[in-house]
C-alpha positions in Angstrom: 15.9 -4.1 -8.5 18.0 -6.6 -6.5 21.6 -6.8 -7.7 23.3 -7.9 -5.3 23.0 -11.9 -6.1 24.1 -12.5 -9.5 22.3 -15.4 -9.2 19.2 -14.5 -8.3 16.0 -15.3 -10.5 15.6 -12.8 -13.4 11.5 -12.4 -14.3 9.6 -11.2 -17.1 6.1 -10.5 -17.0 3.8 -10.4 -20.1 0.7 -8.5 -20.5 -1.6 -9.6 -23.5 -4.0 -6.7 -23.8 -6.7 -5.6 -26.2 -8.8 -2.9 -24.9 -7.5 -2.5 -21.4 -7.3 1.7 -21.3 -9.2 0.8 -18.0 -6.5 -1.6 -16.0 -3.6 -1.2 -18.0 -2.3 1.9 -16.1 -3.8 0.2 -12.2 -1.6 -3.4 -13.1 1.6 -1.6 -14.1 1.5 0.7 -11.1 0.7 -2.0 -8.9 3.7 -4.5 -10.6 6.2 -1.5 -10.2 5.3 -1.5 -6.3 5.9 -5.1 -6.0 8.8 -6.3 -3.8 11.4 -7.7 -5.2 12.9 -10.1 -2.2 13.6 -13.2 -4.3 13.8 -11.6 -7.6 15.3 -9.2 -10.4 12.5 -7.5 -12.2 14.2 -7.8 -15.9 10.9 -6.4 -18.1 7.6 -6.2 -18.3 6.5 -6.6 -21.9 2.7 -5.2 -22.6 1.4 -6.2 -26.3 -1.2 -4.0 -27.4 -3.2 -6.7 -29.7 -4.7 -4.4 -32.0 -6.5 -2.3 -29.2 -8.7 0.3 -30.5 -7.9 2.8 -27.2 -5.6 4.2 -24.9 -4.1 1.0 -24.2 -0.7 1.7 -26.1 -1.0 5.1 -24.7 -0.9 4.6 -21.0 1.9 1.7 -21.2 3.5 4.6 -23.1 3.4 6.9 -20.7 5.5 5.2 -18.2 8.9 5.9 -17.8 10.0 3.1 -16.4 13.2 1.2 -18.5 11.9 -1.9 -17.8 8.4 -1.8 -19.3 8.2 -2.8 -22.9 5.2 -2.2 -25.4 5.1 -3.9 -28.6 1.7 -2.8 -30.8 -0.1 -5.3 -32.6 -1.6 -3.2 -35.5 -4.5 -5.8 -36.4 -6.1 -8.3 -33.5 -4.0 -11.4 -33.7 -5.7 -13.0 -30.1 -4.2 -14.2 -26.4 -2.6 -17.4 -27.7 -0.3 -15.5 -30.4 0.3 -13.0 -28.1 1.8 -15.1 -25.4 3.3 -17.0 -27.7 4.8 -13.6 -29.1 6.0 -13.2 -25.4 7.4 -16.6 -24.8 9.5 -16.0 -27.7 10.7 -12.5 -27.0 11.6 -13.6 -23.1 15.0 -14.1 -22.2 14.7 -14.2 -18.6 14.5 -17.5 -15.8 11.1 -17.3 -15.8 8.1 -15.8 -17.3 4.7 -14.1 -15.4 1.9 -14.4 -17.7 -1.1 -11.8 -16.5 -4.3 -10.7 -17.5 -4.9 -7.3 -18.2 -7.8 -6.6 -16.2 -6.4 -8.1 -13.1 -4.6 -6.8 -10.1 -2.4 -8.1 -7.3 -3.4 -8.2 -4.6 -0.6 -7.2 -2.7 3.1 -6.1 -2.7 4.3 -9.6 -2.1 2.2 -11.3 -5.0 5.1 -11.9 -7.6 7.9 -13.2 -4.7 4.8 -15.8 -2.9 4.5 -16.5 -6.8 7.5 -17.6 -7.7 8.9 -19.3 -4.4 8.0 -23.1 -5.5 10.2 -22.4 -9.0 13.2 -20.9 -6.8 12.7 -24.1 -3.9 12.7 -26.4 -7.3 14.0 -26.0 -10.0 11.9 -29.2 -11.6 8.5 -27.2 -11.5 7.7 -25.9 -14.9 4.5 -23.9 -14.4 2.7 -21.8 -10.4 -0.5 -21.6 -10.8 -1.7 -18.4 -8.5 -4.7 -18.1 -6.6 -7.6 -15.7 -7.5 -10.8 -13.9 -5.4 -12.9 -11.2 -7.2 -13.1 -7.7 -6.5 -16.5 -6.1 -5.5 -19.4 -6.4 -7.7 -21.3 -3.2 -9.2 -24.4 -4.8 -10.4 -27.1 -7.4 -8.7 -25.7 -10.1 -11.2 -22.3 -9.6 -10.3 -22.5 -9.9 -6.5 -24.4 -13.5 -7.1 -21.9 -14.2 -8.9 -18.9 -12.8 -6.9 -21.0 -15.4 -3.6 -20.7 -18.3 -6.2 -17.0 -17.7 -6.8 -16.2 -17.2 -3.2 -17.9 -20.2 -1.8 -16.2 -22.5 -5.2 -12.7 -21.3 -4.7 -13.0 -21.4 -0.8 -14.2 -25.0 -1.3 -11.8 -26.1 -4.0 -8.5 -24.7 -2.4 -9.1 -26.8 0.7 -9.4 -30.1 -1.7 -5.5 -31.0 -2.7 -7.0 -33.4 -5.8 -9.3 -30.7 -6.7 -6.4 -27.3 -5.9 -3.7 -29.6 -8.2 -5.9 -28.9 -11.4 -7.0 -25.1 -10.5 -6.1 -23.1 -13.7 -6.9 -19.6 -14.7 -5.4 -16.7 -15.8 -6.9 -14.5 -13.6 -4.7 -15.8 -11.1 -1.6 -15.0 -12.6 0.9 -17.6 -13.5 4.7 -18.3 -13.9 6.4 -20.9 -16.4 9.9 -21.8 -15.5 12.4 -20.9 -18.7 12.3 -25.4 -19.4 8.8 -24.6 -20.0 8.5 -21.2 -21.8 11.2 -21.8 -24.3 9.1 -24.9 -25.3 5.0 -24.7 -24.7 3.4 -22.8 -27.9 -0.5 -22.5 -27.8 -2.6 -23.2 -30.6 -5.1 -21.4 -32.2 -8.7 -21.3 -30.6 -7.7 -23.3 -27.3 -8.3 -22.2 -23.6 -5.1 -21.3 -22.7 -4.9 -21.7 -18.8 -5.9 -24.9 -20.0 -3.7 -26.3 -22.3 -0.9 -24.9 -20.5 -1.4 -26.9 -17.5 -2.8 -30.2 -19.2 0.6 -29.4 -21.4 3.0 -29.3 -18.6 1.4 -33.1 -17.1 1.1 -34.5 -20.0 5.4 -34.1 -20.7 5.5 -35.0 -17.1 6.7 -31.6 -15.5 5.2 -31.4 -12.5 3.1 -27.8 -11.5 1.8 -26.5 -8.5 -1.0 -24.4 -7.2 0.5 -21.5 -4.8 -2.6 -20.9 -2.2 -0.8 -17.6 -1.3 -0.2 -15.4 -4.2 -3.8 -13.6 -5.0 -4.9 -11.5 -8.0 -7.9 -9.6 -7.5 -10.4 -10.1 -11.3 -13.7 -8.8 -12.2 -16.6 -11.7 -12.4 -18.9 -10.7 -15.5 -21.6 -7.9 -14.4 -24.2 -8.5 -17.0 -26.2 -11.6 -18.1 -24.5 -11.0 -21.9 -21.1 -11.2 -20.0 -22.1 -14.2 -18.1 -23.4 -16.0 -21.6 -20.0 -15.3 -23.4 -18.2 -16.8 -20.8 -19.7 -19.6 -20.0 -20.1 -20.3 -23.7 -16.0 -19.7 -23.9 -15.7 -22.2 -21.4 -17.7 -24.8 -23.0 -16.0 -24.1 -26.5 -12.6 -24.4 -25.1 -13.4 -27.9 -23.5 -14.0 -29.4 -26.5 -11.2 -28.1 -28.4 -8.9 -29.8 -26.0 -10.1 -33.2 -26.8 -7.5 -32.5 -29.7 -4.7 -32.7 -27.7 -5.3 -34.6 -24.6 -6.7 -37.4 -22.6 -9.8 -37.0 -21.7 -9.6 -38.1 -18.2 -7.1 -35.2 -17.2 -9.6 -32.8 -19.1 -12.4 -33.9 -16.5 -10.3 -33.2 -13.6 -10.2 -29.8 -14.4 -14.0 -29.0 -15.8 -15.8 -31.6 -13.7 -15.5 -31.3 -10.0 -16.6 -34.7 -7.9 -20.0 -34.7 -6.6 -19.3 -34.3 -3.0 -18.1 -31.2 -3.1 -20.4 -29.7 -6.0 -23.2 -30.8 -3.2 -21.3 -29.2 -0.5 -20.6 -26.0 -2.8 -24.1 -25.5 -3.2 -25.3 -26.7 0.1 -22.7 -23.4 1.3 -23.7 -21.2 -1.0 -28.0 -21.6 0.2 -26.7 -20.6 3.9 -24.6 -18.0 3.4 -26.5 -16.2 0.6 -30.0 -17.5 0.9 -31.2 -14.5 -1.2 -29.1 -15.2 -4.1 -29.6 -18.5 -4.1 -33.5 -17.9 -4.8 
């Protein structure tokens, strides 16, 4: 850790988890490796939410002082969890990851966490995202869609403003943790963003910090997520205009057209 600057941004990073004995031990490795240029590494709190495996375990097993696991006995879901996090959190800022995601580098954390140390008005990064290699048929037309969406979107600042996932990894400045709390059955990526605009603190997509995900392999996968997505849209007609709701689910027609139009000639295959 960097102790020289007493003043230098402290972090958290919280890892909502149920079921992760796969990627729990590969994201805590890979956070531990990260370099800390612009930052102090304070903790890294892992919640086990009432995971069935090795998922307590393998946190367990590191040594490190500033990894933290806190055990859910019974399920209580991502938006409790974070919200446990938020709460326990006393540092600048918070890192909010998904368990089955990886950086995709050594530099992920300090690229995303730069706009909150430039200004200190931003409340919430969004990072980027790009899917790992596919192990099924499914998944690689699926990883092609992805690639050609995100390569599209990014390059569109209206569209990039209102990219949210958790896949990409994101960081809420402590004006924003100490305040956002999710509610039940929500999509959290979300709310969180359509949150932060709608008390007028302002966010930003950083292009440069990746986390490598998994796109669903199987068509049950693909049904349950899509069917998430869906679900989640309509419970945030709750809270929000519906306007900035459409900026996030409904890209404009121009670029869907173009999207598809790029995904025909560079997977012609997959496209049939």
């Amino acid at each position: 850790m960097n102790m020289k600057n007493p003043t230098i941004l402290k972090v958290s990073i919280g890892i909502p988890a149920y079921n992760e004995e796969a990627n729990i031990g590969h994201l805590l490795n890979a956070l531990l490796q990260q370099k800390e240029e612009n930052f102090t590494l304070k903790e890294i709190i892992v919640v086990s939410d009432g995971s069935t495996d090795k998922t307590a375990e393998i946190a367990r097993s590191f040594t490190d002082p500033c990894i933290c696991l806190i055990v859910n006995k019974s399920r209580k879901g991502q938006a409790s969890t974070q919200n446990m996090i938020f709460t326990i959190a006393k540092s600048n800022a918070v890192v909010l990851l998904e368990a089955d995601t990886i950086p995709r580098d050594i530099n992920y954390l300090a690229r995303l966490i730069e706009p909150i140390i430039a200004d200190d008005k931003i409340g919430l990064v969004q990072g980027n995202l790009t899917p790992l290699p596919a192990r099924t048929s499914l998944g690689s037309v699926l990883k092609a869609q992805t690639d050609i969406y995100h390569s599209v979107s990014i390059k569109n600042q209206e569209v990039s403003t209102w990219v949210t996932s958790g896949r990409g990894g994101r960081v809420f400045a402590r004006h924003v943790y100490k305040k956002l709390r999710w509610p039940n059955a929500v999509p959290e990526d979300s709310y969180a963003l359509l949150w932060c605009r709608s008390h007028g603190i302002p966010t930003i997509f950083q292009k440069s910090a990746v986390c490598n995900f998994c796109c669903p392999e199987t068509f049950s996968d693909l049904l349950k997520a899509r069917a998430k997505i869906m679900n989640g849209r309509k419970s945030l007609e709750k809270y929000f205009e519906m306007n900035n709701i459409e900026k996030i689910y409904n890209r404009p027609r121009h670029l869907r057209m173009r999207m598809f139009a790029e995904f025909i000639l560079q997977y012609p295959f997959y496209a049939i």
